[in-house]
C-alpha positions as CSV (number, residue, x, y, z in Angstrom):
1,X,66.4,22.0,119.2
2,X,66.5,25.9,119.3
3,X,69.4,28.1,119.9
4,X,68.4,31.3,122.0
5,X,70.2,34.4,121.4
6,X,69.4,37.2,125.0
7,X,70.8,40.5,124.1
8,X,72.1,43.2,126.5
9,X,68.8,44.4,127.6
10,X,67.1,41.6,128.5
11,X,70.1,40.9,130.6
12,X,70.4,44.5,132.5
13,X,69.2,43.6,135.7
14,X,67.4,40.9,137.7
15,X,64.0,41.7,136.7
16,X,64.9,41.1,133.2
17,X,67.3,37.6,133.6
18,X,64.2,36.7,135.5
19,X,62.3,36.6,132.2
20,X,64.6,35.6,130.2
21,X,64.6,32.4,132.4
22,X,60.8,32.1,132.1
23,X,61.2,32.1,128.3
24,X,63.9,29.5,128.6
25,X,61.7,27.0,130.7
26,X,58.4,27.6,128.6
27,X,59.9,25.9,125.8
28,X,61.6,22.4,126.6
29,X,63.6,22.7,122.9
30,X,65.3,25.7,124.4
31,X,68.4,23.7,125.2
32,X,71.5,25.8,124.3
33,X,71.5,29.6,125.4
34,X,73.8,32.1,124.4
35,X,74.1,35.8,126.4
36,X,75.5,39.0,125.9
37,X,77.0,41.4,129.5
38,X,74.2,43.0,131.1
39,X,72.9,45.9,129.2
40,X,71.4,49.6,130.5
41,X,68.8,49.4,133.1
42,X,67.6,52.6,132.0
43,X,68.7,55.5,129.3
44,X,71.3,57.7,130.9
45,X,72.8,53.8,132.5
46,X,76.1,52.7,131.4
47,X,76.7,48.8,129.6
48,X,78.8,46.7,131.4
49,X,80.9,45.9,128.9
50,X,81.6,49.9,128.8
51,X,82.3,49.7,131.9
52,X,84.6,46.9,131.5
53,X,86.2,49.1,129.2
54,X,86.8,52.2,130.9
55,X,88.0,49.8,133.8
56,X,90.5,48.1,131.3
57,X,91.8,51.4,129.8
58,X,92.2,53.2,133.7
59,X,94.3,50.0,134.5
60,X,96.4,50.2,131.1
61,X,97.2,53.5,131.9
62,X,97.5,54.2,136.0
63,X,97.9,50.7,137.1
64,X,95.2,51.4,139.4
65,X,91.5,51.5,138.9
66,X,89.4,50.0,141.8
67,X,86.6,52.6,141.6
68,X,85.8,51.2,138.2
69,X,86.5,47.8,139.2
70,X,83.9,48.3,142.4
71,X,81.7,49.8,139.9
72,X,81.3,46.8,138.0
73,X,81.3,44.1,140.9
74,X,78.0,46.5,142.7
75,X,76.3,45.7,139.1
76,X,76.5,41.9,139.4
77,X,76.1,42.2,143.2
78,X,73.0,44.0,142.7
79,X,71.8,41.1,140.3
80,X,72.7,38.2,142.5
81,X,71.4,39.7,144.8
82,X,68.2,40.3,143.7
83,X,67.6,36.8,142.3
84,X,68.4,35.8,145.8
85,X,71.7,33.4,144.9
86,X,73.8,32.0,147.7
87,X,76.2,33.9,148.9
88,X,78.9,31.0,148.3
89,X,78.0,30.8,144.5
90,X,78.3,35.0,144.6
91,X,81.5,34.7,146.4
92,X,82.9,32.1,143.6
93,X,81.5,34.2,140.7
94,X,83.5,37.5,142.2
95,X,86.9,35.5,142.9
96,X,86.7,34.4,139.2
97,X,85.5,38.1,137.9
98,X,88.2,39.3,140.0
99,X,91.0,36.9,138.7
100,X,90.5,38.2,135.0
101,X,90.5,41.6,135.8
102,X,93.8,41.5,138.0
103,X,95.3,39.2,135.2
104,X,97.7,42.6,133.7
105,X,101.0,40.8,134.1
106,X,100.4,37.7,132.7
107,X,99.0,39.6,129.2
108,X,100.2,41.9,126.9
109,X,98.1,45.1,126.5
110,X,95.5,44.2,123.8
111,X,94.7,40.6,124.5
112,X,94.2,42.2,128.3
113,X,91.9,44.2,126.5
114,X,90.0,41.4,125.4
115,X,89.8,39.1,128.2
116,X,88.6,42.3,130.5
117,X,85.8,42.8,127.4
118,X,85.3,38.9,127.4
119,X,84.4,39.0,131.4
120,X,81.0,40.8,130.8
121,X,79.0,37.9,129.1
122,X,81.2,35.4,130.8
123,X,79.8,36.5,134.2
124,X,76.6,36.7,133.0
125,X,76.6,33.1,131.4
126,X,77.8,32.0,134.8
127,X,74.8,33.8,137.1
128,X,71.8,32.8,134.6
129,X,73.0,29.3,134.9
130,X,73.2,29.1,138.7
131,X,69.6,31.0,138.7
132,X,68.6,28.7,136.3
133,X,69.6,25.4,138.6
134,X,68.4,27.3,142.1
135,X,64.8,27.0,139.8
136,X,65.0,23.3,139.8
137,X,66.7,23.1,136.0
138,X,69.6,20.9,134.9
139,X,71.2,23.7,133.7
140,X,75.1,24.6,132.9
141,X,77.3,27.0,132.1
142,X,80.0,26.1,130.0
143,X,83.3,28.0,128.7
144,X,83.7,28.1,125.6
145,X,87.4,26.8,125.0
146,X,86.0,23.9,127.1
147,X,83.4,23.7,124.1
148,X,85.7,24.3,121.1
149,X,84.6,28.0,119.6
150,X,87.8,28.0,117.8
151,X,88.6,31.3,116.2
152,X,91.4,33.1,114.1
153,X,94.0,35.4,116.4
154,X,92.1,38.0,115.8
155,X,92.3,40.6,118.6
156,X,89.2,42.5,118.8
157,X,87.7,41.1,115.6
158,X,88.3,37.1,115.4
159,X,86.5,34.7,113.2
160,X,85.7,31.4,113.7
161,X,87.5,28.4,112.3
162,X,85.9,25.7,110.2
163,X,87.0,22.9,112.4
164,X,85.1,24.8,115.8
165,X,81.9,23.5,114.0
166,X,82.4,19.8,114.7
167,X,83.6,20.4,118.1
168,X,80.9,22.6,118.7
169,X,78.4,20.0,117.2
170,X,78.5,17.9,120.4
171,X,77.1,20.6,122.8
172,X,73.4,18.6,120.5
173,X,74.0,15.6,122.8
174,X,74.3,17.4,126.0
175,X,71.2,17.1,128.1
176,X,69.6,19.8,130.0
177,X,70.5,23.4,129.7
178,X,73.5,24.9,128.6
179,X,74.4,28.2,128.9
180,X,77.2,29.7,126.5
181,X,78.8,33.4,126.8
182,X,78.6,35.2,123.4
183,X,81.5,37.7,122.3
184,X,84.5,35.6,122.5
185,X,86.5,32.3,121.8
186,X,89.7,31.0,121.8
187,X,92.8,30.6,119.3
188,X,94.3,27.0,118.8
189,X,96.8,27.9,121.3
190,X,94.4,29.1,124.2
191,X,94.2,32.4,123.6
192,X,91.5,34.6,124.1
193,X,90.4,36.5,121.8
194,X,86.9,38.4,121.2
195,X,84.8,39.1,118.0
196,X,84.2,42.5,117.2
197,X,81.5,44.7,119.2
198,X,77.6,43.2,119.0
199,X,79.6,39.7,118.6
200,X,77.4,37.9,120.7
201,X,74.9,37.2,117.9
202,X,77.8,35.8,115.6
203,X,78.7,33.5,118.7
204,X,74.4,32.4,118.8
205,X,74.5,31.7,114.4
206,X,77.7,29.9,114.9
207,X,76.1,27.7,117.7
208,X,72.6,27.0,115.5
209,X,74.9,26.2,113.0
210,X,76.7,23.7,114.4
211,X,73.9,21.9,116.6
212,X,72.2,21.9,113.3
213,X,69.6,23.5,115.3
214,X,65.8,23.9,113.7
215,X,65.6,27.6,114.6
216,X,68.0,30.1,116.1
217,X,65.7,32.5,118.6
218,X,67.8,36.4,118.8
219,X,65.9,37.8,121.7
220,X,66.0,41.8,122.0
221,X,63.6,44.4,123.4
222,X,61.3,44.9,120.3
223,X,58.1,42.7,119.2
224,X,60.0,42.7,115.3
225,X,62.1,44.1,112.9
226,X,60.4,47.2,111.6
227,X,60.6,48.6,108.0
228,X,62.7,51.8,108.8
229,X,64.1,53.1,111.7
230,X,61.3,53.8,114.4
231,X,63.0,56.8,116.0
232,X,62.5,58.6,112.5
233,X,59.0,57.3,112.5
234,X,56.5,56.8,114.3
235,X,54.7,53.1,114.6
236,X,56.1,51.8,111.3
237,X,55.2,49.4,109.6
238,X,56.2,45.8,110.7
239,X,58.0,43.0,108.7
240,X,56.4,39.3,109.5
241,X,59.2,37.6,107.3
242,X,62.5,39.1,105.8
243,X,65.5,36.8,103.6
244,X,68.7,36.7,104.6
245,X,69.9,38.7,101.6
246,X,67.3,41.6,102.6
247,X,68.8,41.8,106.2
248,X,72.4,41.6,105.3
249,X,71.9,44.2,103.2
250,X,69.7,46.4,105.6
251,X,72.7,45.6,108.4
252,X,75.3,46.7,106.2
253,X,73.7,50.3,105.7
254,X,72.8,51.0,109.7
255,X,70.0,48.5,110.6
256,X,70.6,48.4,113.9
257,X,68.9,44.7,114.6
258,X,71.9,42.4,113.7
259,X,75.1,42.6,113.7
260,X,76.6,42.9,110.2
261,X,78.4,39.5,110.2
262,X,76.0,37.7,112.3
263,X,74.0,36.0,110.0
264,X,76.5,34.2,108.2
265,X,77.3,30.9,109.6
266,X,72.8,31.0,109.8
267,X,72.7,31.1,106.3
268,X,75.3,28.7,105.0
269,X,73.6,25.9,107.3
270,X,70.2,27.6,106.2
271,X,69.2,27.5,109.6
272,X,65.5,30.2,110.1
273,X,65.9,32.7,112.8
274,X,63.2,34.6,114.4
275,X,63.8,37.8,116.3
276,X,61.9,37.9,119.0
277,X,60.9,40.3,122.2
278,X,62.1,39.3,125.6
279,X,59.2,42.0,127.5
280,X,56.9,40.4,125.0
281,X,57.6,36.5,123.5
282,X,54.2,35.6,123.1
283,X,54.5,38.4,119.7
284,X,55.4,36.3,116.6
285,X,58.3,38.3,115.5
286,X,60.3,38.8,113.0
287,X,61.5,35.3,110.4
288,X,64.5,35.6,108.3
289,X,64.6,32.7,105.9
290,X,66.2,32.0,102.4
291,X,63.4,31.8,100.6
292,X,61.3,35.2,100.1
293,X,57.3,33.9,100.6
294,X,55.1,34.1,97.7
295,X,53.3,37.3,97.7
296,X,56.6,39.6,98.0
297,X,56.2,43.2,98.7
298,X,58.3,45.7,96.3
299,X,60.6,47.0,99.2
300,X,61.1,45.3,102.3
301,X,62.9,48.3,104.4
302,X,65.2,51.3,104.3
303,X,68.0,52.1,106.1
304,X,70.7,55.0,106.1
305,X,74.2,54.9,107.1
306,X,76.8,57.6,107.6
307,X,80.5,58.3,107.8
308,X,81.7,57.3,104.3
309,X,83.5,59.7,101.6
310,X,84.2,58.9,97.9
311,X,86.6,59.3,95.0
312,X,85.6,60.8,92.1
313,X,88.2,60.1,89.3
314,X,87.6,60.9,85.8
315,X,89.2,60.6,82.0
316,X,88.2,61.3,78.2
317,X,88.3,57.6,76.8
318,X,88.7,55.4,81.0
319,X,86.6,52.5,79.1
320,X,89.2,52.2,76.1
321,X,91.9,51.8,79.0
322,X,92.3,48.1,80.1
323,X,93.5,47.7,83.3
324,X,92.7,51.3,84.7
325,X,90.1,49.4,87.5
326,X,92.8,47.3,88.2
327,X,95.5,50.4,89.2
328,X,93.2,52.5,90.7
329,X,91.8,49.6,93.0
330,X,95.3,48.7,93.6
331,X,96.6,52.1,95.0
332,X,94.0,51.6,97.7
333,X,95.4,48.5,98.1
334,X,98.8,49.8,98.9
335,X,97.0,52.0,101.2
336,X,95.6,49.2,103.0
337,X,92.1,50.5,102.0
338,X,88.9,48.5,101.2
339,X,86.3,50.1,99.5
340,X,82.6,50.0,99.5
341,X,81.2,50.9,96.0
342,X,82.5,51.8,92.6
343,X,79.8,52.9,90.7
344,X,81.2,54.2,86.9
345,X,80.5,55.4,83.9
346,X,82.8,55.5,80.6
347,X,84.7,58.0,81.0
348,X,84.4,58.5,85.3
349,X,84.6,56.3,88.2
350,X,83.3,56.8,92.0
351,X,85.2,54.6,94.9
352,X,83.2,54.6,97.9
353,X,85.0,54.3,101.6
354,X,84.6,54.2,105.0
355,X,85.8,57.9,105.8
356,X,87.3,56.7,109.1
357,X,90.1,54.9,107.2
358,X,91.0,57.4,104.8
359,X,93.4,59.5,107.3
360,X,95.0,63.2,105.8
361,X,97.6,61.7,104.7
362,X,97.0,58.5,102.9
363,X,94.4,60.9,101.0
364,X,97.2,63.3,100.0
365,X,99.4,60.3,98.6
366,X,96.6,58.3,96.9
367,X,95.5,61.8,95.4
368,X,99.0,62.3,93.8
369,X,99.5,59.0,93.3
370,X,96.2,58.8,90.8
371,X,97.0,62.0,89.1
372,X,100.7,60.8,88.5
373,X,100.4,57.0,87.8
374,X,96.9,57.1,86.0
375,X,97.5,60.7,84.5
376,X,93.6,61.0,84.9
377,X,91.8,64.6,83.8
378,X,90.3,64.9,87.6
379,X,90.3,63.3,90.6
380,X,88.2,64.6,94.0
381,X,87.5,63.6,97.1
382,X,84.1,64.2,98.7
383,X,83.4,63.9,102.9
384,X,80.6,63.7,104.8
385,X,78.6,61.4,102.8
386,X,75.8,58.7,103.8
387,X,74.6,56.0,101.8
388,X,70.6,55.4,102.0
389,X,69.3,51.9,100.8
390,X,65.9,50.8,100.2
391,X,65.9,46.6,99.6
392,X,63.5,44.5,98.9
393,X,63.7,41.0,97.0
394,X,60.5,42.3,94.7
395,X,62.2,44.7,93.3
396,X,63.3,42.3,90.8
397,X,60.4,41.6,89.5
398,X,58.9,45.2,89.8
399,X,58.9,48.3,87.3
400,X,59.8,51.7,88.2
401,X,61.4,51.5,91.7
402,X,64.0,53.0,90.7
403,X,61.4,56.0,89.2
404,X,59.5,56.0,92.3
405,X,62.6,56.5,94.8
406,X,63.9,59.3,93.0
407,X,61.1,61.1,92.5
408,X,60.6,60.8,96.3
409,X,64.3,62.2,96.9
410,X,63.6,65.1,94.4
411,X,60.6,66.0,95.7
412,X,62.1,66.7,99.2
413,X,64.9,68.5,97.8
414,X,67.7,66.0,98.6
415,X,70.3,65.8,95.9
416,X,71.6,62.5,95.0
417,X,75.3,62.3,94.6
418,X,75.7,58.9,93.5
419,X,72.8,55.9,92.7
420,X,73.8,52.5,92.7
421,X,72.2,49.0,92.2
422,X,73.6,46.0,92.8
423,X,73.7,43.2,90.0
424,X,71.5,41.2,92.5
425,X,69.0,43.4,92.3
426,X,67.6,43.0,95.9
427,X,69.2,46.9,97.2
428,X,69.1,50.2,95.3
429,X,71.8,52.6,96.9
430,X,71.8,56.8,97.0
431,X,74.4,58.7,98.1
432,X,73.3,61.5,99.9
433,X,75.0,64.2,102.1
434,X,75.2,62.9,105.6
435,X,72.6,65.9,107.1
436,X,70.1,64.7,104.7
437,X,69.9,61.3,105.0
438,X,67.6,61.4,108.0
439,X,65.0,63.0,105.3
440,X,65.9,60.9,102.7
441,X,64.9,58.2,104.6
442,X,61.2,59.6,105.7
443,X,60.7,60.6,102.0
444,X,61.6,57.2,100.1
445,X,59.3,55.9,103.6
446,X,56.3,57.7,102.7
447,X,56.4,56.7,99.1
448,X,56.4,52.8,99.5
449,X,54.9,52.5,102.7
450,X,53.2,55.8,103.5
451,X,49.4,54.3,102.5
452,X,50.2,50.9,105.0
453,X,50.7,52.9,107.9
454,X,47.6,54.9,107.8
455,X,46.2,51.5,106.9
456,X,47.6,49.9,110.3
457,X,46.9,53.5,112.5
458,X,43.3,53.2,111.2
459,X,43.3,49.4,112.1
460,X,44.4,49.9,115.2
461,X,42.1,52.8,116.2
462,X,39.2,50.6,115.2
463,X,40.2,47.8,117.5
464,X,41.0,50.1,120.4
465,X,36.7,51.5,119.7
466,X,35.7,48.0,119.6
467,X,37.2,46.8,122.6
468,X,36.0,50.1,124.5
């Protein structure tokens, strides 16, 4: 049995859900189908779950917004009506759209919120099934309180609960098709309550989880994961086969491919997932497994991500202080702060943070609060930082990475303020200023997989000759 994951963009209009069905009936195993809200049609297009938004947020505020709501209802229109659905099955889809998004009374504010957000893949689920069954296909949609996808009351960011898993399990037995919105599920008291943004690939690894299934497909709009960011360059390099450490990693620091909290529930069942291209599904894509293959290259991909600040503390004889971790980590517990990092030395500390949670004012008070409770020589706080990771499970077995990446930095003139490797040894971390980490990345990409692409662009030129 495989679980298959459709992403915004293969869902943005009928053109697309028109594939995405193909794909579905190519492959009899593809029995349980998980979707996202329709995506942009093009690049200046808007999400429907944006729009769903904006809608949601006019309504909170006026009490009035039927331009947005029209807005929304001509994008699903459009779709039915392009795949040529009867109009009774389009009317029933709208009276239930509509219901949701004129349900402001009977909700307070945020979980109005979520249930308007929820309505995007919910639709959706609901017009690929009936395509799917006007095709000939014993296909379903079902809700997913109906199924059991149990989660914390969470608004906005829920998690599932262990006991969803063995309600979830019996969606194995079910024959046919079943189609399942991603995004959202409900508390043990009916609620509905959504995971945070992307969440539709956390609903898919939940659901290959539970099923038990032998792969979990995440279609998208690319033929693979690439090695770095392809906007900074140009036909990178491909990865065939990636762990799930290496992508957790990679998703943590700005890899746009997963969402960060996706592969979890994957993992713990060790289920494989492929990423795979919806324009293209005959392309072998992209296989996150446990185990790294054999022949394991030193890095495995680099990513950047920005918006994070850090606090440098630092004091003649810190390592002779026991319990000085403890306090500092503890006033940013007061704070209600997490941090990221806390690369040290003896006598100096770094704590790493997202820099949208440290406000003016909470840094003021934990600032006092270090000088005055820790009586430390310096403390300062530095913004506008971005961490740039290069992973790779061969690192661990490989000499002078850390050499090699530095050297790289130094030789584009990007000044490291912090480097950091984790005790697993699968990530190296350098803190960079936020404006450079755009060339930090190209630079650390040129030194450990510069020689590959011109290998692949020379490849590929030679194939195009031949064929001509």
């Amino acid at each position: 049995m495989k679980v298959a994951k459709f992403g915004g963009t293969s869902l943005a209009n009928a053109e697309q859900i028109k594939k995405v069905c193909s794909i579905i009936r190519a492959d009899q195993d593809r029995r349980l189908i998980v979707v996202s809200a329709p995506g942009k049609r093009c690049k200046d297009d808007t999400k429907v779950t944006d729009l769903l938004i904006r809608y949601a947020e006019r309504y909170l505020e006026t009490g009035e917004a039927s331009a947005e709501k029209q807005e929304i209802f001509g994008r699903y229109q459009e779709i039915a009506r392009e795949l040529q659905l009867p109009c009774e099955v389009v009317a029933q889809i709208e009276a239930e759209l509509d219901e949701v998004l004129s349900n402001r009374k009977m909700l307070a504010a945020d979980r109005f919120m979520d249930a308007v957000k929820a309505a995007g893949e919910d639709t959706c689920a609901k017009v690929v099934a009936h395509y799917l069954r006007s095709l000939g296909e014993d296909a379903r949609y079902i809700n997913p309180e109906a199924a059991g996808m149990l989660v914390t009351d969470e608004v906005g960011n829920a998690h599932v609960l262990p006991e969803a898993y063995e309600k979830l399990s019996a969606l194995r037995s079910k024959s046919g098709i079943t189609v399942f919105p991603g995004f959202f599920g409900f508390t043990e008291a009916g609620d509905l309550v959504t995971f945070s943004r992307g969440g539709s690939d956390i609903t898919g690894s939940i659901l290959a989880a539970a099923v038990k299934a032998d792969v979990y497909e995440n279609f998208t709009d690319v033929d693979s994961v690439y090695v770095v960011n392809p906007n900074l360059i140009e036909r990178p390099v491909e990865v065939k086969e990636i762990t799930y450490r290496e992508m957790r990693e990679l998703s943590y620091s700005g890899f746009g491919v997963f969402h960060e909290e996706a592969l979890s529930p994957a993992y713990q069942a060790d289920i494989p997932v492929c990423i795979k291209n919806t324009n293209n599904p005959s392309a072998p894509g992209t296989m996150i497994v446990s185990e790294p293959p054999v022949s394991t290259k030193r890095v495995s991909g680099i990513a950047s991500d920005s918006g994070f600040c850090s606090i440098y503390v630092s004091k003649y004889l810190m390592n002779k202080e026991i319990g000085f971790g403890r306090k500092l980590l503890q006033i940013l517990e007061e704070e209600s702060l997490s941090y990221e990092h806390t690369p040290s030395g003896i006598d100096n500390i770094s704590v790493i943070l997202r820099e949208r949670d440290l406000t003016a004012d909470k840094e003021q008070r934990i600032v006092e609060r270090i000088q005055n409770e820790l009586q430390v020589d310096d403390v300062t706080v530095t913004h506008g930082l971005a961490l740039v990771m290069i992973v790779g499970e061969g690192m661990r077995q490989s000499v002078g990475t850390t050499a090699r990446a530095a050297t790289a930095l130094a030789a584009a003139k990007i000044n490291l303020e912090m480097i950091n490797q984790g005790s697993s040894e699968v990530s190296m971390m350098f803190g960079v200023k936020a404006e450079e980490a755009d060339r930090a990345v190209i630079a650390l990409y040129q030194e450990f997989f510069g020689c590959e692409s011109e290998e692949q662009e020379a490849f590929a030129r030679h194939s195009s000759s031949v064929m001509v």
